[in-house]
C-alpha positions as CSV (number, residue, x, y, z in Angstrom):
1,X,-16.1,17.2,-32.2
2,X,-16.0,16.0,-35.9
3,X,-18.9,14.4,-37.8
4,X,-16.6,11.1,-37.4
5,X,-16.6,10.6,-33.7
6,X,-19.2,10.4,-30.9
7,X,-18.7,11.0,-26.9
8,X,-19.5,7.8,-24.6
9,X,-22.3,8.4,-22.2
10,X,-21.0,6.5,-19.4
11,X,-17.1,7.7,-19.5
12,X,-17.5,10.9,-21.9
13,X,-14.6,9.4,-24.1
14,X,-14.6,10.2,-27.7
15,X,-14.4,7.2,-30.2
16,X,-14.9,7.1,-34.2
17,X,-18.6,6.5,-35.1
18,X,-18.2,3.2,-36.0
19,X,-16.7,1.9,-32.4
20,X,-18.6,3.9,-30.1
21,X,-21.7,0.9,-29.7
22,X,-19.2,-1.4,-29.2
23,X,-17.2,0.8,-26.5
24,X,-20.6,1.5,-24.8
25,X,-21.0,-2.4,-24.4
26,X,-18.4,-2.7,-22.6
27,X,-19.2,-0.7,-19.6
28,X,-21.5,-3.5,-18.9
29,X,-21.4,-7.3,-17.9
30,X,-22.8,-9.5,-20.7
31,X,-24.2,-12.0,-17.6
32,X,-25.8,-9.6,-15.6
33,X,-26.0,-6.0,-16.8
34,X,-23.6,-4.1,-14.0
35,X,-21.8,-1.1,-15.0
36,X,-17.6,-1.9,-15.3
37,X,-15.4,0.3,-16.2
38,X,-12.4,-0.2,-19.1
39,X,-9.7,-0.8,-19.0
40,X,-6.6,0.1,-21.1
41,X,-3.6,-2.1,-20.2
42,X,-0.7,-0.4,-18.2
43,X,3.3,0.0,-20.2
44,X,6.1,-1.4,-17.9
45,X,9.2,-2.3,-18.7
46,X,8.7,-6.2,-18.9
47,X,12.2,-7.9,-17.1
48,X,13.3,-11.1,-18.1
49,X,13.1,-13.6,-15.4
50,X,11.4,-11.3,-12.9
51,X,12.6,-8.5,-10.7
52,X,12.0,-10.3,-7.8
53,X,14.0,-13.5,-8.9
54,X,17.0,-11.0,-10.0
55,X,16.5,-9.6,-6.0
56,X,16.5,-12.6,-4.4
57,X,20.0,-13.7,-6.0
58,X,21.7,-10.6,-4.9
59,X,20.2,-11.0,-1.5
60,X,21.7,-14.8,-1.2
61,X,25.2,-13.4,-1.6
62,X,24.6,-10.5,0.5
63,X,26.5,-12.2,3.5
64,X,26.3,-15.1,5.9
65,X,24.8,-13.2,8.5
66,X,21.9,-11.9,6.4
67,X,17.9,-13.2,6.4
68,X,15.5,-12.3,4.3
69,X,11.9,-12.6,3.4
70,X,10.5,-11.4,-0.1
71,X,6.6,-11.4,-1.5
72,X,6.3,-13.6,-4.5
73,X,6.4,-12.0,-8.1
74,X,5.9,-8.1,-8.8
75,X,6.5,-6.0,-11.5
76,X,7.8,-2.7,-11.6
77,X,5.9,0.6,-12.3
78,X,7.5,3.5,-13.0
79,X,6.9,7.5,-13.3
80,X,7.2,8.5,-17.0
81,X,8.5,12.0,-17.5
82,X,5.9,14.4,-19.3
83,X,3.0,12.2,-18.3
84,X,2.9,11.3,-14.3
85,X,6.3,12.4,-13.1
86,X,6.0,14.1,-9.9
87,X,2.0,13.2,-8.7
88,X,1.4,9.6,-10.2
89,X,3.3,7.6,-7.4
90,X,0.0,6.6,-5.7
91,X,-1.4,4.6,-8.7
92,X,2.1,3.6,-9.6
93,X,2.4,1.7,-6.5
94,X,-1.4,0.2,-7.1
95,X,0.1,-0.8,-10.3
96,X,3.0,-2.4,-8.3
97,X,0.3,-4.3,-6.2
98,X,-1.4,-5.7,-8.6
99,X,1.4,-7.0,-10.6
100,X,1.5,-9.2,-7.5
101,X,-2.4,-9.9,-6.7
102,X,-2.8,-10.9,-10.6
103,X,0.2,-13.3,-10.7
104,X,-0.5,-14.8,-7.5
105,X,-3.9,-15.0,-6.6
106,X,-6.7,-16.2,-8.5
107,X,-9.1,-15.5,-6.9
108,X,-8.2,-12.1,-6.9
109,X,-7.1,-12.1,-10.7
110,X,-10.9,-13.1,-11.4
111,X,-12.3,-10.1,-9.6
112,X,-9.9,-7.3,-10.3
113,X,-10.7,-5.1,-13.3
114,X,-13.6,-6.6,-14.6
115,X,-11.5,-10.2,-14.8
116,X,-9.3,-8.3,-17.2
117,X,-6.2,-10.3,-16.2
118,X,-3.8,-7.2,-16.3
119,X,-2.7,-4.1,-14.7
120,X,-4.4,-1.4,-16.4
121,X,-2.8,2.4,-16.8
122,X,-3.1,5.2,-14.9
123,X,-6.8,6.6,-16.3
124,X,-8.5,3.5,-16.1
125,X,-7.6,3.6,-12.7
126,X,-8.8,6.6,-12.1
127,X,-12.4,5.6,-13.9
128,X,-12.2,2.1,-11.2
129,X,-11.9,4.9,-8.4
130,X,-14.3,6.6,-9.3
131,X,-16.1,3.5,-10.2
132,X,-15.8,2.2,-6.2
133,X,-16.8,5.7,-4.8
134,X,-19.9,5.3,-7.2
135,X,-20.6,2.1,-5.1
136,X,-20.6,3.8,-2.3
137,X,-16.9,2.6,-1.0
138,X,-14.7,5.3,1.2
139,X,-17.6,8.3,0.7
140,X,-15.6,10.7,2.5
141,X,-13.0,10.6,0.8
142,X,-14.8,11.1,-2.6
143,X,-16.0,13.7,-1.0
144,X,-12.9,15.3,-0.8
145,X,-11.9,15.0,-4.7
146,X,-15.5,15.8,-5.4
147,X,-16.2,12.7,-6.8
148,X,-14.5,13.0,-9.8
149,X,-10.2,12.1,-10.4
150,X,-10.5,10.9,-14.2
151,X,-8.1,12.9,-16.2
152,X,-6.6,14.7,-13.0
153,X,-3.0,15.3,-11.4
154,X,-4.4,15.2,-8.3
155,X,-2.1,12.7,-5.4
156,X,-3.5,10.1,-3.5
157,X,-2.9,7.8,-1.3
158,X,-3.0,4.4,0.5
159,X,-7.3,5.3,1.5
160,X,-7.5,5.5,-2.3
161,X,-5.9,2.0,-2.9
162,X,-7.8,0.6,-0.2
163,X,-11.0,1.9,-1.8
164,X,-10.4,0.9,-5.1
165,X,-9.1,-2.6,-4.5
166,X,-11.7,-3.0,-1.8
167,X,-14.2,-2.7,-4.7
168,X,-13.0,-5.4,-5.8
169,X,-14.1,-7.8,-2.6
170,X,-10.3,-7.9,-1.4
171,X,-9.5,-7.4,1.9
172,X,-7.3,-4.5,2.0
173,X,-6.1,-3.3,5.5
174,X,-4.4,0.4,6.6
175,X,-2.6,1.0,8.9
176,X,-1.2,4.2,10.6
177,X,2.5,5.1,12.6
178,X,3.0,8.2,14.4
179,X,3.4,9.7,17.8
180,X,0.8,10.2,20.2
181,X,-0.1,14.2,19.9
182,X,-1.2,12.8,15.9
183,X,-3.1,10.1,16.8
184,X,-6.5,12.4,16.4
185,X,-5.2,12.8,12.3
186,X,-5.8,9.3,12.1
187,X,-8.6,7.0,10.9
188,X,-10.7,4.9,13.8
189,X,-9.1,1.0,14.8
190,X,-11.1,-1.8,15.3
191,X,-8.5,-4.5,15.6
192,X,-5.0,-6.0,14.2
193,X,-4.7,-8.4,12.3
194,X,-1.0,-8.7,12.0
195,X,-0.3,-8.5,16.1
196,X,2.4,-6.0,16.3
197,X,4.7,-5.9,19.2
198,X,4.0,-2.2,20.1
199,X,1.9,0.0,21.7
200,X,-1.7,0.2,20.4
201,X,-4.4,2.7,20.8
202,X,-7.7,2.2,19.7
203,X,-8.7,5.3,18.6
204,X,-12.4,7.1,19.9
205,X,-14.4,8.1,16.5
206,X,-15.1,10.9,18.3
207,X,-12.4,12.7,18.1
208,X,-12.2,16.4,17.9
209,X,-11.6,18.2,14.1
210,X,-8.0,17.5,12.8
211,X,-5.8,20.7,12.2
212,X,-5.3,22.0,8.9
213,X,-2.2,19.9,7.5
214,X,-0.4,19.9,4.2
215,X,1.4,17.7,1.9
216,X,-0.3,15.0,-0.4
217,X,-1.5,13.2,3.1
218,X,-3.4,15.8,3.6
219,X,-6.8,14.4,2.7
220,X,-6.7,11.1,4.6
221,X,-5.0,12.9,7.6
222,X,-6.9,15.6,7.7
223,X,-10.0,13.8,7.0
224,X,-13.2,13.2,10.1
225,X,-12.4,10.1,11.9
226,X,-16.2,10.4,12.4
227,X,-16.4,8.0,9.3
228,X,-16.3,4.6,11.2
229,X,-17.3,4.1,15.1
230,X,-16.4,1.4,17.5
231,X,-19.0,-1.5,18.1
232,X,-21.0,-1.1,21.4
233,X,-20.4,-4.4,22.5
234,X,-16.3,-3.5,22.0
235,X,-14.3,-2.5,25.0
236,X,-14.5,1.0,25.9
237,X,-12.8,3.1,22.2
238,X,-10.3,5.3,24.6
239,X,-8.7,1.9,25.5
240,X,-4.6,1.1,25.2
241,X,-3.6,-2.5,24.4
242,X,0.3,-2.5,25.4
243,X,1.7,-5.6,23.3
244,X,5.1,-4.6,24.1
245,X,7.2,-1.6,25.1
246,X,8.2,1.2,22.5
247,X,11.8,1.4,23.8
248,X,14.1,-2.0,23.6
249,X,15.5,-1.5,27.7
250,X,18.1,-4.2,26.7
251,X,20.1,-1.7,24.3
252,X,19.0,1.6,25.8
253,X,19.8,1.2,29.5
254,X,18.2,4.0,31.5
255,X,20.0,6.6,29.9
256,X,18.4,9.5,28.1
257,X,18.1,8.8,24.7
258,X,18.9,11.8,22.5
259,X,16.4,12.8,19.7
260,X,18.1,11.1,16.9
261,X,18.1,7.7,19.1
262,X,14.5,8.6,20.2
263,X,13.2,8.6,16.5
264,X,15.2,5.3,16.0
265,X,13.9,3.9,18.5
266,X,10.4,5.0,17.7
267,X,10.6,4.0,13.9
268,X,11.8,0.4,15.1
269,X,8.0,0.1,15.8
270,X,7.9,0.1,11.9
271,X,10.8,-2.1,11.3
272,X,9.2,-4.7,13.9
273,X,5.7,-4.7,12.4
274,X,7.1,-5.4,8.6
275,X,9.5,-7.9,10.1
276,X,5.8,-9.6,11.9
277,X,3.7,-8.8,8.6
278,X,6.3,-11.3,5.7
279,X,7.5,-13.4,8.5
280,X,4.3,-14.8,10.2
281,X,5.0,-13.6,13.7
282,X,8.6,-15.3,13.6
283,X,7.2,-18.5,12.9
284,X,8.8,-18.9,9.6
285,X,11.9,-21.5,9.6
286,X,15.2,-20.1,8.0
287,X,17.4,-23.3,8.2
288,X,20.4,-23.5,5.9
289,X,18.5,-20.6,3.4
290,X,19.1,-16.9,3.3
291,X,16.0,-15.8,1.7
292,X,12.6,-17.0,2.3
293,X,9.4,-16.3,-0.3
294,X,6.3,-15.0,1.9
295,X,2.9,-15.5,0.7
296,X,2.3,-12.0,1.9
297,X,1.5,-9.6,-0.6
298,X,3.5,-6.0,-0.8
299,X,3.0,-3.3,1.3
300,X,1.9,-0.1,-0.4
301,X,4.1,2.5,2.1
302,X,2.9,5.9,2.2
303,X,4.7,9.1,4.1
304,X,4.2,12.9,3.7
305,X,5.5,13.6,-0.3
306,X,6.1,10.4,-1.8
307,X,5.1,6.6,-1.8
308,X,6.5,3.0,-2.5
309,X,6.5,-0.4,-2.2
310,X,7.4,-2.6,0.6
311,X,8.4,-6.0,-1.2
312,X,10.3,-8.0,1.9
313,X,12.9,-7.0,4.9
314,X,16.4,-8.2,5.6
315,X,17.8,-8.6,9.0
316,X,21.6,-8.9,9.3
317,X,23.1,-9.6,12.7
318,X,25.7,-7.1,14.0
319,X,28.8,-8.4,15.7
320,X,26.8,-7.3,19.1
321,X,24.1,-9.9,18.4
322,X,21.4,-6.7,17.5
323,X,19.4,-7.2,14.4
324,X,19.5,-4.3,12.0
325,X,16.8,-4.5,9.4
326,X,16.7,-3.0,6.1
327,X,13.0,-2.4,4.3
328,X,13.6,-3.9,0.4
329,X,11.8,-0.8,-1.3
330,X,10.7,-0.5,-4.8
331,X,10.3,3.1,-6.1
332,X,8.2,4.6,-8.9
333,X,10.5,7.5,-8.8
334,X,13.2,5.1,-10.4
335,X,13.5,3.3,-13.6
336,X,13.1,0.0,-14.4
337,X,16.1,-0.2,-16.3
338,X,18.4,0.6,-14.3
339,X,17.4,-1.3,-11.5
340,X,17.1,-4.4,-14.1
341,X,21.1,-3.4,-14.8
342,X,22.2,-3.0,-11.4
343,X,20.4,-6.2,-10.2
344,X,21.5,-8.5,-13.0
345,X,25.1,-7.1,-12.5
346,X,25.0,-7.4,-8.6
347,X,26.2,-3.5,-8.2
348,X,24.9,-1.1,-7.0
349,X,21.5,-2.0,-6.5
350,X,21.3,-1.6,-2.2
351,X,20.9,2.3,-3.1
352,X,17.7,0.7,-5.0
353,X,16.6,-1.3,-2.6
354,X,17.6,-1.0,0.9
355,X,16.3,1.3,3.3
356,X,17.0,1.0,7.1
357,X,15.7,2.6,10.0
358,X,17.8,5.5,9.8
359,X,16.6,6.7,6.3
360,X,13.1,6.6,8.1
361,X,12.7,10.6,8.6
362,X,9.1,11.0,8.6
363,X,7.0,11.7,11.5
364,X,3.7,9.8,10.1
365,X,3.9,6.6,7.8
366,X,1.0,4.6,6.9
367,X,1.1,0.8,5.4
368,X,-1.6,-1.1,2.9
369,X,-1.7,-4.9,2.6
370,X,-4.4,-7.1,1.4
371,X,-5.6,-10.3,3.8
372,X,-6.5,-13.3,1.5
373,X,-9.9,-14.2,0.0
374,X,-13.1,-12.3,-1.0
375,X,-15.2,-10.8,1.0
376,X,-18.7,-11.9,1.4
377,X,-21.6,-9.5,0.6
378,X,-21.9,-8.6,3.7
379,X,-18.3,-8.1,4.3
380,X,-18.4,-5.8,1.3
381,X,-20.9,-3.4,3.0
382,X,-18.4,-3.2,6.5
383,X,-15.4,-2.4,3.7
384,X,-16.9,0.2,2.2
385,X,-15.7,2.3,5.8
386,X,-12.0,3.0,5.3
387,X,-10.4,2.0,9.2
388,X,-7.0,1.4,10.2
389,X,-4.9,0.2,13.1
390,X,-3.2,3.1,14.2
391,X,0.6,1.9,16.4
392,X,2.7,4.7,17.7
393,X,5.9,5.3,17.4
């Protein structure tokens, strides 16, 4: 180091001489003394109008038979080549999500980031992580990146958002899809909130150790479910709460479904629980409109090698009267120009966007929303366990 700079002693940054009291101030609260850590504000590329205003005109002339239901405003994140291309899509899609929080919930904006009022990059993420792990917030899991992600490559995933956002008082849930002989890889379930139509298990927190996986879910699949138990005064934790039956009888018959139609039918468990999530439990009211705005925030979607954003669902009825449903997607992996282009000209952009049931390959997805408000104090203490609802597919 040169005579001219000096090294923080709460972040180990380097700054020149003459800013390196002022930096150190700023790791602290001028009301109250707590530690908070900087923030540096995130590059996007800024669209004119909105993404999500652009998405919602192609989605009105995307024909008569068409329904959809879209989360407010969110900006677009994307992977930069030679700085996070290929391991940064985790805090790219925390990016994504707080686009959203920031613009559409106050009370959020005030607690997120130190009431910074923006999305910050990708290494003052990583210093808010570590920041919530510091508070004591997901402990196995900063267990598993030894407490320390600043400056790394290193993946994560939606137990990572939940922690870091979770600092923040919101109230982030996770939840799990997968088949039965997984279920063990999974976090413990105390409850839905959302009331999915499919089969439910509360998990035991006793489960037996998970085998050795790999892939970036490795960590949170892999990780003790011993982390979070079930209250005594709950119903025994081995428990199954059928809310509905996996396979829809009315368009399989009792025929043998072959194993394409099997996972179809198995991923529809997905489809229906996004469809529940942005449209209340089919309560909303369509009318005369083709596209509805939710009050629901995105869902950060996680799988086995890559994550993205959940920011609405279409369902267009077939000539047969069965609903096909499309997720609307946005990816880090693609850039915000050229979706920008392909939405403002009205071509193309499905291939952006659109993902139906059938492009659902993966045998293990898991979802991350965030319920309105801010928790309590003593709420904050009960989030600092990461659970999920686990459904199977």
């Amino acid at each position: 180091m040169n005579m001219d700079s000096a090294t923080c002693p709460f972040c180990n940054l380097s700054f020149p001489s003459s800013q390196i009291q002022w930096h150190a101030n700023t790791h602290f609260d001028n009301d109250d003394g707590n530690y908070r850590s900087p923030s540096r504000r995130g590059e996007f590329h800024k669209v004119e109008r909105g993404l999500m205003a652009l998405l919602r005109n192609c989605l009105e002339s995307d024909g008569e038979n068409s329904r959809s239901i879209l989360s407010g405003y969110v900006d677009h994140f994307q992977s930069i080549p030679f700085e996070d291309v290929g391991w940064g899509c985790g805090w790219r899609n925390i990016q994504i999500l707080s686009s959203h929080l920031l613009a559409q919930r106050p009370e959020a904006r005030e607690a997120m980031y130190g009431g910074s009022g923006f999305v910050p990059d990708i290494p003052s993420l990583q210093r808010w992580l570590e920041v919530a792990w510091e508070r004591g917030f997901d402990a196995p899991g900063s267990d598993q990146f030894n407490h320390a992600i600043y400056g790394s490559k290193k993946w994560i995933g939606a137990t990572e958002c939940a922690a870091l956002l979770r600092s923040f008082g919101l109230r982030v849930r996770v939840v799990d899809f997968g088949p039965k002989e997984s279920e063990s890889l999974y976090l413990s379930v105390p409850s839905s909130s959302v009331g999915a139509k499919e089969l439910v298990r509360i998990n035991d927190a006793r489960k037996r150790k998970a085998p050795n996986t790999h892939g970036p879910m490795d960590r949170y699949m892999s990780r003790a479910v011993a982390q979070a138990s079930c209250s005594q005064d709950a119903k025994p934790c081995s428990s199954l709460i059928r809310i509905r039956d996996t396979v829809d009888k009315e368009s399989s018959g009792d025929r043998v479904l072959n194993s394409t139609e099997r996972q179809n039918e198995g991923h529809r468990v997905l489809m229906d629980f996004v469809w529940n999530y942005f449209s209340h439990k089919d309560t909303v009211q369509f009318g005369q409109r083709r596209v509805l705005i939710s009050d629901k925030t995105p869902l950060y979607f996680q799988h086995d090698g890559h994550s993205r954003t959940i920011v609405g669902i279409q369902v267009k009825y077939q000539q047969s009267g069965i609903p096909q449903y499309s997720l609307l997607v946005m990816d880090p992996g693609h850039r915000t120009a050229a979706l920008e282009r392909s939405l403002r000209e009205k071509v193309g952009w499905q291939k952006f966007i659109k993902r139906g049931v059938h492009t659902l390959k993966k045998q293990q997805y898991q979802l991350c929303y965030v319920d309105p408000g801010i928790a309590s104090e003593e709420e904050m203490e009960k989030l600092k366990t990461i659970d999920s609802v686990f459904l199977e597919f």
